[in-house]
Backbone as CSV, one residue per row, in Angstrom:
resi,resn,N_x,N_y,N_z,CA_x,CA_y,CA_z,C_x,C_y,C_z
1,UNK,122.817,82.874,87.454,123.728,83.798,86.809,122.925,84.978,86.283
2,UNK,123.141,86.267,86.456,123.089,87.445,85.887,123.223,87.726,84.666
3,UNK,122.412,88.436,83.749,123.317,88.895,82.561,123.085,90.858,83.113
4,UNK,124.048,90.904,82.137,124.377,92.671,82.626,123.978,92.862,81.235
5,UNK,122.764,93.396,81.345,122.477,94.379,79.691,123.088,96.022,80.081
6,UNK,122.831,96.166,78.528,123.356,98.276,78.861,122.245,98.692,79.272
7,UNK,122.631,100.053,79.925,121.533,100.901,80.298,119.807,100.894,79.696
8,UNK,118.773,100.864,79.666,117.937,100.933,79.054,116.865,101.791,79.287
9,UNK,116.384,102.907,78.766,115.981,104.633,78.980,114.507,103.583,79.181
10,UNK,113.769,104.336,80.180,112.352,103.807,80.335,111.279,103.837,79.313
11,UNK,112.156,104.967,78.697,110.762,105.566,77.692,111.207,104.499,76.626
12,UNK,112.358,103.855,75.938,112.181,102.564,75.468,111.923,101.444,75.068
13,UNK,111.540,101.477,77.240,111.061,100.256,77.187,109.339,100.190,77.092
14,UNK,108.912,101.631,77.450,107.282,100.988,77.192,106.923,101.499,75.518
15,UNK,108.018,101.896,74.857,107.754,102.006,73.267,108.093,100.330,73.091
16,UNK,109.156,99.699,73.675,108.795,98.391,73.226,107.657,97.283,73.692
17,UNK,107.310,97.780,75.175,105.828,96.976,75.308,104.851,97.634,74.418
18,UNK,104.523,98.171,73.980,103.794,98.785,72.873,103.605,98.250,71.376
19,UNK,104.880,97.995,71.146,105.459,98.109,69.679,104.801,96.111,70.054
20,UNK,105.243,95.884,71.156,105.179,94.198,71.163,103.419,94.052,71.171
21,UNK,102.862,94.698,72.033,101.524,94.554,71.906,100.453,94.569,70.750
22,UNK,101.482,95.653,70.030,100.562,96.132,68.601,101.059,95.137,67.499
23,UNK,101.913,94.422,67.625,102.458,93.538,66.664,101.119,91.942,67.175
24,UNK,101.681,91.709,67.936,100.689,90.688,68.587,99.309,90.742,68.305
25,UNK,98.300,91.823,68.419,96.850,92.182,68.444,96.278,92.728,67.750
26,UNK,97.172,93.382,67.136,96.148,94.254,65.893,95.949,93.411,64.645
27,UNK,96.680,92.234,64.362,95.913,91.858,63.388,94.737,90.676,64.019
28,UNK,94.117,90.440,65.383,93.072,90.318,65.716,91.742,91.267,66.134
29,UNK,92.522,92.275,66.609,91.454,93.563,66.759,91.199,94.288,65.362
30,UNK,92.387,94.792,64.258,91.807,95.633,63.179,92.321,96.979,63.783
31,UNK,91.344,97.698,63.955,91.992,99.450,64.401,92.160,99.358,66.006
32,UNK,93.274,98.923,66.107,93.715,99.326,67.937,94.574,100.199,67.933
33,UNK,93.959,101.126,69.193,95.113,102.418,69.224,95.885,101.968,70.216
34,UNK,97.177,101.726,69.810,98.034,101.099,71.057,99.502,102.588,70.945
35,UNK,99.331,102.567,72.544,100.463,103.629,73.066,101.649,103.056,74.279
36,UNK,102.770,103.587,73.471,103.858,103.269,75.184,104.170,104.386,75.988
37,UNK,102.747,105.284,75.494,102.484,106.607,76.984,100.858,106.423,77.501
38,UNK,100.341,107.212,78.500,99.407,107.415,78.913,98.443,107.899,77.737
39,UNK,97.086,107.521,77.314,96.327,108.377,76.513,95.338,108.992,77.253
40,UNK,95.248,110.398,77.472,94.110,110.629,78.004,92.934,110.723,77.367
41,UNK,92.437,110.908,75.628,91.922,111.274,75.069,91.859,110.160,74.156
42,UNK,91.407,108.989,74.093,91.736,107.935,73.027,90.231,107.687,71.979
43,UNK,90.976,106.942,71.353,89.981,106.691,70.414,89.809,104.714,70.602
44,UNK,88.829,103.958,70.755,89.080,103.171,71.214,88.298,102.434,70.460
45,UNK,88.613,100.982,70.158,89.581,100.147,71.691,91.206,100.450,71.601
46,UNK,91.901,100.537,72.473,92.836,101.263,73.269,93.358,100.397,73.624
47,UNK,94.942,100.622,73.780,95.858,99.797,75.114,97.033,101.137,75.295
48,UNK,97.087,101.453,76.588,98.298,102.681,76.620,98.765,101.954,77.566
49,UNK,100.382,102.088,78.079,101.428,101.681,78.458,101.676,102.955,79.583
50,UNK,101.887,102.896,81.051,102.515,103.884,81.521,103.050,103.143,83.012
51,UNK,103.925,104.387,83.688,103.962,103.466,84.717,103.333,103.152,85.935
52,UNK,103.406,102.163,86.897,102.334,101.533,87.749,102.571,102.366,88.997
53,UNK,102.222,101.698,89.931,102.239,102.076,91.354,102.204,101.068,92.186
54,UNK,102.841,101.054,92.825,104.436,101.243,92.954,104.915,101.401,91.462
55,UNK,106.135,102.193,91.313,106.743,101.833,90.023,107.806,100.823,90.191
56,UNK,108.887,100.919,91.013,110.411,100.627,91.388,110.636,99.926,92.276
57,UNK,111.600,98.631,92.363,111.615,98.113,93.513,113.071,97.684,93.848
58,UNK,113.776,97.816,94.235,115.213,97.296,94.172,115.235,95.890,94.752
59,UNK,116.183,95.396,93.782,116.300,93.408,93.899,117.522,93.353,94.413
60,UNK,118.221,94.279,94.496,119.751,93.587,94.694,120.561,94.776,95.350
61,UNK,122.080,94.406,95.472,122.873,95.513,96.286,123.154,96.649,95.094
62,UNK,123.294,97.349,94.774,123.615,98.747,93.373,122.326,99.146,93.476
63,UNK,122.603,100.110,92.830,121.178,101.216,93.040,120.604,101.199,91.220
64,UNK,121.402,100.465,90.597,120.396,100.538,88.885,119.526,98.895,89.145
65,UNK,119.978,97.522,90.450,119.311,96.414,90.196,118.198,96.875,90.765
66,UNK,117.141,96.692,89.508,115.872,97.309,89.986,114.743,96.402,89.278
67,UNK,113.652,96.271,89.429,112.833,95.740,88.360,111.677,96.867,88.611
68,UNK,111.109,97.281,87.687,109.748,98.144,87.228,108.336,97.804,87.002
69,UNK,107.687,98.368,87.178,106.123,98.023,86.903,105.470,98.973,86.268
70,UNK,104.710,98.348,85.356,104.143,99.255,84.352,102.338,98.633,84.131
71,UNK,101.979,99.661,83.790,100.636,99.869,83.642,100.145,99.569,82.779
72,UNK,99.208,98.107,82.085,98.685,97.811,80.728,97.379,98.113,80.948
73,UNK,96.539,99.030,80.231,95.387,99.472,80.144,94.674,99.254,78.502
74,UNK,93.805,98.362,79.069,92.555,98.465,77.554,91.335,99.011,77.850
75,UNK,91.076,99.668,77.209,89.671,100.225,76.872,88.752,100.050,75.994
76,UNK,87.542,100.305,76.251,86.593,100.149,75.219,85.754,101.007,75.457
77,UNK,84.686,101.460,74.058,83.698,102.020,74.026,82.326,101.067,74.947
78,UNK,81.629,101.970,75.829,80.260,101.590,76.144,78.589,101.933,75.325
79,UNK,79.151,102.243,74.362,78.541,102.236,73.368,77.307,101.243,72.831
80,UNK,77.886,100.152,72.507,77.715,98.451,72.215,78.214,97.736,73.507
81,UNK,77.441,97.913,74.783,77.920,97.182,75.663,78.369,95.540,75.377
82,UNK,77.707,94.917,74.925,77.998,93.543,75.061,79.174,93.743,74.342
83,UNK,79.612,94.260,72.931,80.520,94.078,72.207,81.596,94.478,72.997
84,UNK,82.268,95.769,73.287,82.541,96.072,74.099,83.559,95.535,75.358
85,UNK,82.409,94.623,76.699,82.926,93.110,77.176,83.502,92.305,76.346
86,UNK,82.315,91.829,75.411,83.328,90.980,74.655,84.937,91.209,74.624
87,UNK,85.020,92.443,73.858,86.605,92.678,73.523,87.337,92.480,74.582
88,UNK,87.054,93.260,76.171,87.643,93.240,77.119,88.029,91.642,77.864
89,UNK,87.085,90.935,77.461,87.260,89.405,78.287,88.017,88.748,77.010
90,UNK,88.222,89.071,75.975,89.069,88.345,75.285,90.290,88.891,75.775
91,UNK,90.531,90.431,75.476,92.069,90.533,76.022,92.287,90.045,77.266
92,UNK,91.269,89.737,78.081,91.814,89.493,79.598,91.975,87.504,79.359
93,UNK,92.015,86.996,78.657,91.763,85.675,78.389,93.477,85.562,78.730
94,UNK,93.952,84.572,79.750,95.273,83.958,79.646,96.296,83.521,78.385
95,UNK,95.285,83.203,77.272,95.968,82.529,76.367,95.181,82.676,74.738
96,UNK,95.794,82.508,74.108,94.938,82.332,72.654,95.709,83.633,71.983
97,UNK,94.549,83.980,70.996,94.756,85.087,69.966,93.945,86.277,70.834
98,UNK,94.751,86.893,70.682,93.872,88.666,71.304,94.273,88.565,72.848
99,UNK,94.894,87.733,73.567,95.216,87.800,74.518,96.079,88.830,74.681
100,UNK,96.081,89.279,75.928,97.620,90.363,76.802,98.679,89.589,76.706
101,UNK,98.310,88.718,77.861,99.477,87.896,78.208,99.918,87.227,77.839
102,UNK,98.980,86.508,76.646,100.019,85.561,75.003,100.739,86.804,75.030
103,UNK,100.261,87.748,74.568,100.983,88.943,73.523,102.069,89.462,74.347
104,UNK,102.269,89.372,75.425,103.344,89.719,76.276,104.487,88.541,76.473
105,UNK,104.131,87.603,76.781,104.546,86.091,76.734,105.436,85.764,75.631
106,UNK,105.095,86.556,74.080,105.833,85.711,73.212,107.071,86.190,72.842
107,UNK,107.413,87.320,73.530,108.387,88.185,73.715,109.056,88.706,75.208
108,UNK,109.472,87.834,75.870,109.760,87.914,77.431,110.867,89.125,77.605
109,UNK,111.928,89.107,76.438,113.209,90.302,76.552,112.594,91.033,75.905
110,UNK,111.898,91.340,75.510,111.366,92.253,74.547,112.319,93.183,73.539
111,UNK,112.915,91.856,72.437,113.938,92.097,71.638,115.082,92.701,72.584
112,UNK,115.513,92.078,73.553,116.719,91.999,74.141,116.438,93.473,75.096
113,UNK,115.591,94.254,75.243,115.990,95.444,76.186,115.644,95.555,77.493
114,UNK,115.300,93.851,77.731,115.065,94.059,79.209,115.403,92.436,79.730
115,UNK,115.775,91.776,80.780,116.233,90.806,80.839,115.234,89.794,80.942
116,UNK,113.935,90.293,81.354,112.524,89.338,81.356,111.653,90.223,81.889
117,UNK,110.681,90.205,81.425,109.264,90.177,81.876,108.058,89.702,82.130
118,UNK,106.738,89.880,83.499,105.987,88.780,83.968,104.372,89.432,83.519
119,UNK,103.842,89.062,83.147,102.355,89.993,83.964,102.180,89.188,84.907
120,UNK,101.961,90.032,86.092,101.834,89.241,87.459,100.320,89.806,87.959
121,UNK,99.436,90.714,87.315,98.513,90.932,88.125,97.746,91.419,86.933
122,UNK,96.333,90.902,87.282,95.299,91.537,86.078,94.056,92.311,87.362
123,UNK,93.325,93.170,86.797,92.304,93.523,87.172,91.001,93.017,86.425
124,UNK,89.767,93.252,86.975,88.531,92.923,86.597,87.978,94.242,85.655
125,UNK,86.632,94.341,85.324,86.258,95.587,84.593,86.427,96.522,85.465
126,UNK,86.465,97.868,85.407,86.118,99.741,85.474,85.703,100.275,84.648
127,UNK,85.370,101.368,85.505,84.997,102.471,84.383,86.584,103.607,84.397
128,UNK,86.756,103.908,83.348,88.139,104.858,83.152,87.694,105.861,82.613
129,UNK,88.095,107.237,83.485,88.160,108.706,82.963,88.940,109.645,83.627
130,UNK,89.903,109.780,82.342,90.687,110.181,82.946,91.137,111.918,83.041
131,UNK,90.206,112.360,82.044,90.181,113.813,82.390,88.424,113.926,82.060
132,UNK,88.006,115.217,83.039,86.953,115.145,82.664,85.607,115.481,81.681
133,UNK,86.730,116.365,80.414,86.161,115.900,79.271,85.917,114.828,78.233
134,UNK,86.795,113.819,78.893,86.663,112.678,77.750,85.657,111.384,78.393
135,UNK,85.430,111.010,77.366,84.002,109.746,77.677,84.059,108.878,78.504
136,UNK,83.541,108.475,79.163,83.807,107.478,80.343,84.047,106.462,79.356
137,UNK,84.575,105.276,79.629,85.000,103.860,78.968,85.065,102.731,79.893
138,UNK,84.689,101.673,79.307,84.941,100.098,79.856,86.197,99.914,79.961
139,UNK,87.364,99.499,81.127,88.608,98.895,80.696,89.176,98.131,81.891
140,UNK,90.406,97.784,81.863,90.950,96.257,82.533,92.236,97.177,82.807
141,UNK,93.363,96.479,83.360,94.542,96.631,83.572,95.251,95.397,83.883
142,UNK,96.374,95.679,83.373,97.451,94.328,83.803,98.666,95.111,84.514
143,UNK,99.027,94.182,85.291,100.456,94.756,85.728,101.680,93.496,84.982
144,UNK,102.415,94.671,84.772,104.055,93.712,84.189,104.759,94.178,84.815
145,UNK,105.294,93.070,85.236,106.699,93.627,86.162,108.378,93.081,85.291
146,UNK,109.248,94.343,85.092,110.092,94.147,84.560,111.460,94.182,85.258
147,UNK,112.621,93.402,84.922,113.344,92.613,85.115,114.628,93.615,84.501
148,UNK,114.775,94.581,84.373,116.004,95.575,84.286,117.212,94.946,83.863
């Protein structure tokens, strides 16, 4: 069975993967800059929210049954390399405190504005820069795929 939620504006929904992430992690990280847009310029450690690639995929016959994919990005300073990893292999950890995917997990509707959500795909380390005045950085990515 289906449920039919109302419309739900995109920009919404990654203020609520955001809002869910920063509730979840910051009182294990302390100062995390967490965004439900792209940061090009961050101050880190970091998690920005944007969307993936592919973004859109249609599940069904209507043109709104769709599910989305969005972009979870953490960063870190290379600064304190080991520290640094550290942070990054904890958020990439399946489960526990400081995890993504606990922190995504414990909120699947994400206060009702989406009908479910998965992380279905993690990446390993990079380096991220994304314009080319700002500092190169350590970071990961997750993909979530959402359920419209």
């Amino acid at each position: 069975m289906s449920v039919c939620l109302p419309a739900t504006s995109l920009e919404t929904i990654t203020l609520a993967v955001a809002s869910q992430l920063e509730a979840e992690l910051a009182p294990v990280y302390g100062e995390l800059q967490v965004a439900g847009r792209r940061i090009f310029n961050p101050t880190p450690p970091t998690l920005d929210v944007y969307p993936g690639d592919p973004f859109q995929e249609q599940t069904a016959y209507g043109h709104a049954s769709r599910e989305v994919f969005f972009t979870i990005r953490a960063r870190v300073s290379m600064a304190d390399n080991e520290a640094g990893q550290s942070t990054l292999l904890q958020l990439l950890n399946a489960d526990g405190p400081g995890s993504v995917i606990a922190a995504l997990a414990a909120d699947r509707d994400l206060q009702g504005w989406v009908q479910d959500s998965l992380v279905d795909g993690v990446s390993g380390f990079a380096i991220h820069q994304d314009v080319s005045e700002a500092t190169p950085l350590l970071g990961c990515t997750w993909r979530l795929r959402i359920v419209l």
